[in-house]
N, CA, C and O atoms as a DFTB+ gen file, in Angstrom:
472 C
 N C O
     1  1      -9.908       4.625     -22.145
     2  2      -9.302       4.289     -20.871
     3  2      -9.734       2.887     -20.436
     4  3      -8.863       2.144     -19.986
     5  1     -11.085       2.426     -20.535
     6  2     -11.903       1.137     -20.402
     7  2     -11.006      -0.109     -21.005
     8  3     -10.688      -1.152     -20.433
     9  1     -10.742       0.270     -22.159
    10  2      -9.845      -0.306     -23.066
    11  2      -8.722      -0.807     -22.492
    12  3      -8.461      -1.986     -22.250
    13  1      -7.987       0.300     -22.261
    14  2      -6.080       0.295     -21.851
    15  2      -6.499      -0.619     -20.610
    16  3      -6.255      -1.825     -20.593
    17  1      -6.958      -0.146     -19.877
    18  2      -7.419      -1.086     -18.163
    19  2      -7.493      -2.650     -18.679
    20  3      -6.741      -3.601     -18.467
    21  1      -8.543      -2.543     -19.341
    22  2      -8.748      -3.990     -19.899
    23  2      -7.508      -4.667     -20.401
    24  3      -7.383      -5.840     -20.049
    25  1      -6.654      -4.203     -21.087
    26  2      -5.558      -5.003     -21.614
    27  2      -4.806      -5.093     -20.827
    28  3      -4.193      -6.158     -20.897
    29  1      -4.451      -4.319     -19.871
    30  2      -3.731      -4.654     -18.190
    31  2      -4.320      -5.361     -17.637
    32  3      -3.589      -6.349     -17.707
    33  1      -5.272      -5.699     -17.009
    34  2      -5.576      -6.392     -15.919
    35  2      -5.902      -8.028     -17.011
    36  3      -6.177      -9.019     -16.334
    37  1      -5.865      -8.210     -18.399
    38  2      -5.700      -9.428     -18.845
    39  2      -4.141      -9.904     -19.137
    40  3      -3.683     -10.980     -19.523
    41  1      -3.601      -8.803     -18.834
    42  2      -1.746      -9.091     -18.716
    43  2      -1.656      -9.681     -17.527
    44  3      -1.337     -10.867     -17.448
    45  1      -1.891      -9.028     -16.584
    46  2      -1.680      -9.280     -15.153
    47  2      -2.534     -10.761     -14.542
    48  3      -2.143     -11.721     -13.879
    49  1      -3.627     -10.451     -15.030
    50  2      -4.508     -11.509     -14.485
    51  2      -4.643     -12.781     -15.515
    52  3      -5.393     -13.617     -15.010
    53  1      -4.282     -13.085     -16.466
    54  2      -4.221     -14.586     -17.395
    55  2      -2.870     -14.865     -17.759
    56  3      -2.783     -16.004     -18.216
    57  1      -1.684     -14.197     -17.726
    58  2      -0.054     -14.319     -17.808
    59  2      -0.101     -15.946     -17.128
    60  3      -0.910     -15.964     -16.201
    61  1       0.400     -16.972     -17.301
    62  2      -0.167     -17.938     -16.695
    63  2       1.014     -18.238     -15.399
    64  3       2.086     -17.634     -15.362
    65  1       0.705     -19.013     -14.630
    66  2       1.332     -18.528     -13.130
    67  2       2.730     -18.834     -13.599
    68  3       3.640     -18.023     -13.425
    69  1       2.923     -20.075     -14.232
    70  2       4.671     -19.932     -14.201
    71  2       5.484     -19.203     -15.018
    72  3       6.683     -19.447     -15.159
    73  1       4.824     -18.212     -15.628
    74  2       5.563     -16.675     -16.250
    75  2       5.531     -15.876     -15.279
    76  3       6.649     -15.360     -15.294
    77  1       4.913     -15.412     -14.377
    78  2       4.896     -14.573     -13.551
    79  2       6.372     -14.740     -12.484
    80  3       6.814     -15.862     -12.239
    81  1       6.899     -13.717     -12.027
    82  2       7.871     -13.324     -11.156
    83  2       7.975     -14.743     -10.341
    84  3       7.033     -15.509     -10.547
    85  1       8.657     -15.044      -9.739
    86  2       8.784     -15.767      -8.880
    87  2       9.423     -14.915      -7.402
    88  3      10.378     -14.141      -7.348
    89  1       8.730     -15.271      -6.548
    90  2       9.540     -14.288      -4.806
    91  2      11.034     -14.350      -4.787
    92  3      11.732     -15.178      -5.372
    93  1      11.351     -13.542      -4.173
    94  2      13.660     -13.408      -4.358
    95  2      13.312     -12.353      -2.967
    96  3      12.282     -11.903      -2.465
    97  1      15.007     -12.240      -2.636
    98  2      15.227     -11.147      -2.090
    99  2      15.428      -9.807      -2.860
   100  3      14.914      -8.757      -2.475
   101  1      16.010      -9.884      -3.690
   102  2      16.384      -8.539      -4.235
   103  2      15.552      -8.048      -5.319
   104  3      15.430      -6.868      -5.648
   105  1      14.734      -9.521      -6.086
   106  2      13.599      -8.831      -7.355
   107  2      14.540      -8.362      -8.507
   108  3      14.084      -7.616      -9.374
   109  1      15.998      -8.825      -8.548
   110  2      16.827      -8.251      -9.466
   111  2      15.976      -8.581     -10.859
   112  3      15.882      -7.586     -11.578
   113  1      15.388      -9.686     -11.343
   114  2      14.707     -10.136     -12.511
   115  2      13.312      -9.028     -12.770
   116  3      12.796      -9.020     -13.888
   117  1      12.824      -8.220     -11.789
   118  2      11.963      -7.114     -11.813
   119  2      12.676      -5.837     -12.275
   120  3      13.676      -5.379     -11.723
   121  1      11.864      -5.138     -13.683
   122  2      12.654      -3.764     -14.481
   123  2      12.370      -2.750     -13.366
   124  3      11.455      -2.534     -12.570
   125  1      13.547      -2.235     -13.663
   126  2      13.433      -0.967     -12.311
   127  2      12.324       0.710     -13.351
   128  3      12.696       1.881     -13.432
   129  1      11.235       0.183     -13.832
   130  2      10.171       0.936     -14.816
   131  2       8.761       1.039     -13.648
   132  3       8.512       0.606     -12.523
   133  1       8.148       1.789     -14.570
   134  2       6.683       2.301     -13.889
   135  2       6.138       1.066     -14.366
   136  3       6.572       0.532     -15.387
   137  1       5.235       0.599     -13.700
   138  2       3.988      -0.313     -14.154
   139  2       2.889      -0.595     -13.274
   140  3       2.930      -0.025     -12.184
   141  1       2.013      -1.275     -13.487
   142  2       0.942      -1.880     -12.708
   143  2       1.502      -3.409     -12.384
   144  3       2.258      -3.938     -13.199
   145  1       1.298      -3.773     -11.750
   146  2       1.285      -5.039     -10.933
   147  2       0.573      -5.784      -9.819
   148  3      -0.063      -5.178      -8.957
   149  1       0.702      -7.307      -9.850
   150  2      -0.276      -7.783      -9.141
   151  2       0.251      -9.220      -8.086
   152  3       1.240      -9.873      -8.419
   153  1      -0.129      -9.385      -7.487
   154  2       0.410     -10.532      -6.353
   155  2      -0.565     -11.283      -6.690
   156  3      -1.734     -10.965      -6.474
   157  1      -0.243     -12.273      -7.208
   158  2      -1.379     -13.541      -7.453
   159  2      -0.755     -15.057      -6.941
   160  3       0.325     -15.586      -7.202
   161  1      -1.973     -15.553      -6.048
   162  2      -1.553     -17.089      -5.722
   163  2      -2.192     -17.853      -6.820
   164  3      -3.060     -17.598      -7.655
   165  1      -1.467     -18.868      -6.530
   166  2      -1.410     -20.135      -7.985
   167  2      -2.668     -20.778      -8.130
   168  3      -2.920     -21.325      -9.204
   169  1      -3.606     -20.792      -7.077
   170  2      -4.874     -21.088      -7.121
   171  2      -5.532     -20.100      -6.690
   172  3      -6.448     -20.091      -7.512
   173  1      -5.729     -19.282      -6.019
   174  2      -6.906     -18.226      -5.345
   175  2      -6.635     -16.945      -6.505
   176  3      -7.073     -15.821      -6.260
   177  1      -5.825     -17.249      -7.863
   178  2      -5.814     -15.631      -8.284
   179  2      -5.373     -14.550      -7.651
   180  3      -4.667     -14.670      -6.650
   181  1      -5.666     -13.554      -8.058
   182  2      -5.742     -11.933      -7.595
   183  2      -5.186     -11.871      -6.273
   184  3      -6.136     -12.069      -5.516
   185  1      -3.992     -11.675      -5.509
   186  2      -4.536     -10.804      -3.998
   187  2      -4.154      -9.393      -4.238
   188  3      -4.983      -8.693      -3.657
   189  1      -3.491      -8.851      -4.685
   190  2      -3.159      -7.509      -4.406
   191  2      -3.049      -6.928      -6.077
   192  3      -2.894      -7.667      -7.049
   193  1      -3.173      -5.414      -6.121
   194  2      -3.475      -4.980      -7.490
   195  2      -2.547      -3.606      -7.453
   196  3      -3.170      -2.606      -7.095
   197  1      -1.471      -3.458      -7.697
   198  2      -1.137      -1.789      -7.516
   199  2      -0.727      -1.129      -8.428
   200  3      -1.133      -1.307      -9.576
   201  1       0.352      -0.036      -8.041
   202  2       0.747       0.624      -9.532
   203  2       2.316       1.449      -8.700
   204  3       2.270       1.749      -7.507
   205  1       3.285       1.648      -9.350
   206  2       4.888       2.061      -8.737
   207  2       5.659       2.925     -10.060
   208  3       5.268       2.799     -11.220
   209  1       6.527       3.592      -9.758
   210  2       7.438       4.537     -10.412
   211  2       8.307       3.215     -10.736
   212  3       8.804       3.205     -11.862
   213  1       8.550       2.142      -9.944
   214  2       9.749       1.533     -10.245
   215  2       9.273      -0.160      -9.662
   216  3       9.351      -0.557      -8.500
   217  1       8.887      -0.776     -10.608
   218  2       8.598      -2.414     -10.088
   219  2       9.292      -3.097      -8.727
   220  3       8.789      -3.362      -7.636
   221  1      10.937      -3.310      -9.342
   222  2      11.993      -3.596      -8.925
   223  2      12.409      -2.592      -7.135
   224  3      13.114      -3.138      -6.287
   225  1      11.907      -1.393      -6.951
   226  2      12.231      -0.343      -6.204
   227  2      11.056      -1.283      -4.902
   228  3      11.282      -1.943      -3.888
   229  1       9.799      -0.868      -5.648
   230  2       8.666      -1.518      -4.428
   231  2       8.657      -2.554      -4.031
   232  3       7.903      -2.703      -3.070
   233  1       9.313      -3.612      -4.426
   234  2       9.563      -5.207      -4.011
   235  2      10.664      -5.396      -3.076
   236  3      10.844      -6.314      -2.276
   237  1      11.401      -4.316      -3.328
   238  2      13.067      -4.656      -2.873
   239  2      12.834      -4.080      -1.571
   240  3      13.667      -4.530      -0.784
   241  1      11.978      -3.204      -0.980
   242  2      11.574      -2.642       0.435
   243  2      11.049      -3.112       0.807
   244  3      10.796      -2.459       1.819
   245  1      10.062      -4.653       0.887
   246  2       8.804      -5.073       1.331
   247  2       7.541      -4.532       0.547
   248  3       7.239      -3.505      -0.060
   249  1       6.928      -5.805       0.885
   250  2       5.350      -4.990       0.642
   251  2       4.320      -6.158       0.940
   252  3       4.167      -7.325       0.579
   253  1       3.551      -5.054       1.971
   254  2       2.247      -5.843       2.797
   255  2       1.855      -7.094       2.098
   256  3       1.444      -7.888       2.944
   257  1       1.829      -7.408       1.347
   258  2       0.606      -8.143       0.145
   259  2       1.870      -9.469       1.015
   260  3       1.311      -9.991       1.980
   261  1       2.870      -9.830       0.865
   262  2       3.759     -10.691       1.091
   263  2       3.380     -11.056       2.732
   264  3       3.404     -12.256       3.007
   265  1       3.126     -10.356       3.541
   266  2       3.283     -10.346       5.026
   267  2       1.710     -10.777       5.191
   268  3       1.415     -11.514       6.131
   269  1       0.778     -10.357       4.355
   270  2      -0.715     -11.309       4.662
   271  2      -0.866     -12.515       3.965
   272  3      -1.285     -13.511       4.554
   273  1      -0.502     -12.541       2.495
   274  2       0.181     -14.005       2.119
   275  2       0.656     -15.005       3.499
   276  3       0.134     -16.085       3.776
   277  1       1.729     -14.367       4.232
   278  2       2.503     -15.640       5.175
   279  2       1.418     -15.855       5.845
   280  3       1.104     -17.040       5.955
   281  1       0.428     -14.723       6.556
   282  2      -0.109     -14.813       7.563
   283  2      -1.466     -16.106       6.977
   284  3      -1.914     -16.907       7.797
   285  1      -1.846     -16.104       5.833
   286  2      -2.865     -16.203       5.450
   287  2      -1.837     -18.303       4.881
   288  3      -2.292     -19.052       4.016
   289  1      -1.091     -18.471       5.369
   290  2      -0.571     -19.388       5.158
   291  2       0.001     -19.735       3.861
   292  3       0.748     -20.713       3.889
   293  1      -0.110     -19.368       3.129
   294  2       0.383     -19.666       1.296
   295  2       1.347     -19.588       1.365
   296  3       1.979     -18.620       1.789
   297  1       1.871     -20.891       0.846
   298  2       3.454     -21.077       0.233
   299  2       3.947     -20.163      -0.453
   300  3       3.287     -19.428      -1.188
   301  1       5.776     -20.080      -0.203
   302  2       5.892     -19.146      -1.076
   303  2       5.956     -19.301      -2.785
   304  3       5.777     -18.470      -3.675
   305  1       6.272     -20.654      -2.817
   306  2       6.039     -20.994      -3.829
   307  2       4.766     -21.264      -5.194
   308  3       4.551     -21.412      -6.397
   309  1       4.235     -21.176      -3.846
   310  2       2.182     -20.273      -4.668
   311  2       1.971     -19.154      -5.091
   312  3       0.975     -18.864      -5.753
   313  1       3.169     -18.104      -4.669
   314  2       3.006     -16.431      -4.782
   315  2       3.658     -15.870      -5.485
   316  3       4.883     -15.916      -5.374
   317  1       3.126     -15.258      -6.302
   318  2       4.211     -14.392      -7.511
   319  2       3.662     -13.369      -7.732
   320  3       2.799     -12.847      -7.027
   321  1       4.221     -12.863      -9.008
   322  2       4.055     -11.229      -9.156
   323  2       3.909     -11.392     -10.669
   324  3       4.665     -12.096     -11.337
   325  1       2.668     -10.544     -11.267
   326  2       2.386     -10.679     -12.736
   327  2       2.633      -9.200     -13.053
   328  3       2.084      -8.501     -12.202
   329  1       3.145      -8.628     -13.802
   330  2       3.375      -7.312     -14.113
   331  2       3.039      -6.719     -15.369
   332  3       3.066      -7.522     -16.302
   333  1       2.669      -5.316     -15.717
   334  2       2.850      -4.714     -16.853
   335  2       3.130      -3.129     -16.771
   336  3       2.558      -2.129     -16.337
   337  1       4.131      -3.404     -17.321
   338  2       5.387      -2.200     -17.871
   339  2       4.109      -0.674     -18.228
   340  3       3.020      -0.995     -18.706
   341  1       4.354       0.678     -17.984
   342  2       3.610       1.500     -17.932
   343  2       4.459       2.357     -19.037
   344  3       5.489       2.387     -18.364
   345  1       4.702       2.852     -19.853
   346  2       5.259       3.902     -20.744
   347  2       5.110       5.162     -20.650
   348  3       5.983       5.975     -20.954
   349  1       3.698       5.512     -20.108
   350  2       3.341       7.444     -19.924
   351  2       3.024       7.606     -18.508
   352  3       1.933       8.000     -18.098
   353  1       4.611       7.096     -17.340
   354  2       4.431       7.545     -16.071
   355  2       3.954       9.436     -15.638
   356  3       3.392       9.994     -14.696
   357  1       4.617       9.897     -17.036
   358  2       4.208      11.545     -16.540
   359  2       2.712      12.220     -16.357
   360  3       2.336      13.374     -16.154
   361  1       1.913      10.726     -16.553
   362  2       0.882      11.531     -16.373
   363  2      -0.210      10.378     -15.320
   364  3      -1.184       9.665     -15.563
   365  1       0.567      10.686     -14.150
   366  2      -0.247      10.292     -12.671
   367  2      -1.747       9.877     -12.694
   368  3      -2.306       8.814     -12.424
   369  1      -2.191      11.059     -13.102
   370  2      -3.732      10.938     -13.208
   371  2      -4.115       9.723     -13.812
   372  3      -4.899       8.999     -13.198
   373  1      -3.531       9.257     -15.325
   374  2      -3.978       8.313     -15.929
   375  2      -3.755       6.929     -15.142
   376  3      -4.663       6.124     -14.933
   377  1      -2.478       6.772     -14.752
   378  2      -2.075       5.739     -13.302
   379  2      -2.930       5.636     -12.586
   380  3      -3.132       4.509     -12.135
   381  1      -3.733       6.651     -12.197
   382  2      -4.617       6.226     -11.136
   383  2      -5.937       5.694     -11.579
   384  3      -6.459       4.703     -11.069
   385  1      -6.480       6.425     -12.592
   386  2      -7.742       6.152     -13.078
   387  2      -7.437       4.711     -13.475
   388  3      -8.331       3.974     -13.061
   389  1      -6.502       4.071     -14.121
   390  2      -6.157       2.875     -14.526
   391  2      -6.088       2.150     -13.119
   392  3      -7.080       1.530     -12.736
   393  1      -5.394       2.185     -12.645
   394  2      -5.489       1.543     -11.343
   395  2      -7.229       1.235     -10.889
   396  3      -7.789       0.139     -10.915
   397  1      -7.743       2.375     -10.540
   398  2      -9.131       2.389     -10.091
   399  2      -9.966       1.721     -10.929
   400  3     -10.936       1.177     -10.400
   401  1      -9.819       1.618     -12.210
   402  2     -10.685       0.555     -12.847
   403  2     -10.358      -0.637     -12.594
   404  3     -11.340      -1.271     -12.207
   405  1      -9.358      -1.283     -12.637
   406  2      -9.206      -2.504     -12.867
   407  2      -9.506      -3.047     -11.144
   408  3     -10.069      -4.095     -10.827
   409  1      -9.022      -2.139     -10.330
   410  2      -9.122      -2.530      -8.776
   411  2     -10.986      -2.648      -8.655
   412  3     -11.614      -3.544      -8.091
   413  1     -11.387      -1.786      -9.172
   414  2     -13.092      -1.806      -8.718
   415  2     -13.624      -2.966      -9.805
   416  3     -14.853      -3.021      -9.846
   417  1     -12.924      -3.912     -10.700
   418  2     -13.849      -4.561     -11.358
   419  2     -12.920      -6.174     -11.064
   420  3     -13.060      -7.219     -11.700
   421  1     -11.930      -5.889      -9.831
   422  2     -11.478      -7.094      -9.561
   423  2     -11.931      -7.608      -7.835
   424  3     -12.269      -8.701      -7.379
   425  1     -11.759      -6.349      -7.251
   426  2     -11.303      -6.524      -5.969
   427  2     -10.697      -7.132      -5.041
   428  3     -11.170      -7.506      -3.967
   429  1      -9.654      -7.243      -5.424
   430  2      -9.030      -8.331      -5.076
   431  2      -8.426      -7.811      -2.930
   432  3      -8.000      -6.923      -2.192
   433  1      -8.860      -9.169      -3.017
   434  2      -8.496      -9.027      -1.107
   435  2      -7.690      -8.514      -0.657
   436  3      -8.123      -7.504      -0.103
   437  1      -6.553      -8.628      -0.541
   438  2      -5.369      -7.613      -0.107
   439  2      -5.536      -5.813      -0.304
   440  3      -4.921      -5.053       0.445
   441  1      -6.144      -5.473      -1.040
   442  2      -6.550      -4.682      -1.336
   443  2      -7.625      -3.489      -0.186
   444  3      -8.805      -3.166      -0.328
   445  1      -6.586      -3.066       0.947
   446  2      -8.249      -2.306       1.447
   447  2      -9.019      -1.322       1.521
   448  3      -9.901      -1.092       2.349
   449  1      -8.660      -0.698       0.592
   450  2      -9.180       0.552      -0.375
   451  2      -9.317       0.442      -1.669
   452  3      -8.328       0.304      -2.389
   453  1     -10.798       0.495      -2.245
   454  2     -10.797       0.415      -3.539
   455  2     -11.616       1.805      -3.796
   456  3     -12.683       1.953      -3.200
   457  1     -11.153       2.798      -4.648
   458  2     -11.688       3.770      -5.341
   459  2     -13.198       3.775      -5.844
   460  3     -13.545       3.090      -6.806
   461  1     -14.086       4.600      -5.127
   462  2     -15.202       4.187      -5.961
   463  2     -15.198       4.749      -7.624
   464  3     -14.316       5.180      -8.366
   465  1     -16.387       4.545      -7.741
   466  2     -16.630       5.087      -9.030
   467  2     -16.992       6.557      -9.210
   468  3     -17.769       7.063      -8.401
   469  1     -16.488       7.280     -10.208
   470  2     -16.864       8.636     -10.305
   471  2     -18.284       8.942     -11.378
   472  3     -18.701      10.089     -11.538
């Protein structure tokens, strides 16, 4: 599991910024798939770390990480979205434990709950 985490959060977190998503209204260029994903500014790294049934679904409704970005002043053109595609959504549990590692060994700010350790 240490493993799989690890190769996500070096997808998400070294993808270099101008591969990553760029902000839209609709996120049409985001797969409507399960994955982990991350809101990263072009210099500060990391802000937000999560995990969705549908990439494309959670972007297209809002999401906080964007609304403390504005507040927090960052261009939008500093803010993107680094992603990786999830294949075994049927099993939740592993989503989360994955999530919870990579969130407790990043912590990234936006973030205001991080899972402790079990």
């Amino acid at each position: 599991m240490q493993i799989q985490a690890r190769r996500i959060l070096d997808a998400i977190a070294f993808t270099p910024f101008e591969q990553c998503q760029p902000l839209s209204r609709e996120f049409a260029n985001l797969p409507a798939r399960p994955g982990i994903y991350a809101i990263r500014h072009k210099t500060d790294g990391l802000l937000y770390i999560g995990k969705t049934k549908s990439l494309r679904g959670r972007f297209s409704g809002g999401h906080k990480a964007f609304l403390w970005a504005w507040l927090d002043k960052y261009r939008d053109e500093d803010v993107r979205i680094a992603m990786q595609p999830i294949y075994h959504w049927e099993n939740p549990a592993l989503l989360l434990e994955l999530e919870a590692i990579i969130l407790r060994s990043t912590e990234p700010p936006y973030n205001v709950q991080i899972p402790p350790d079990r």
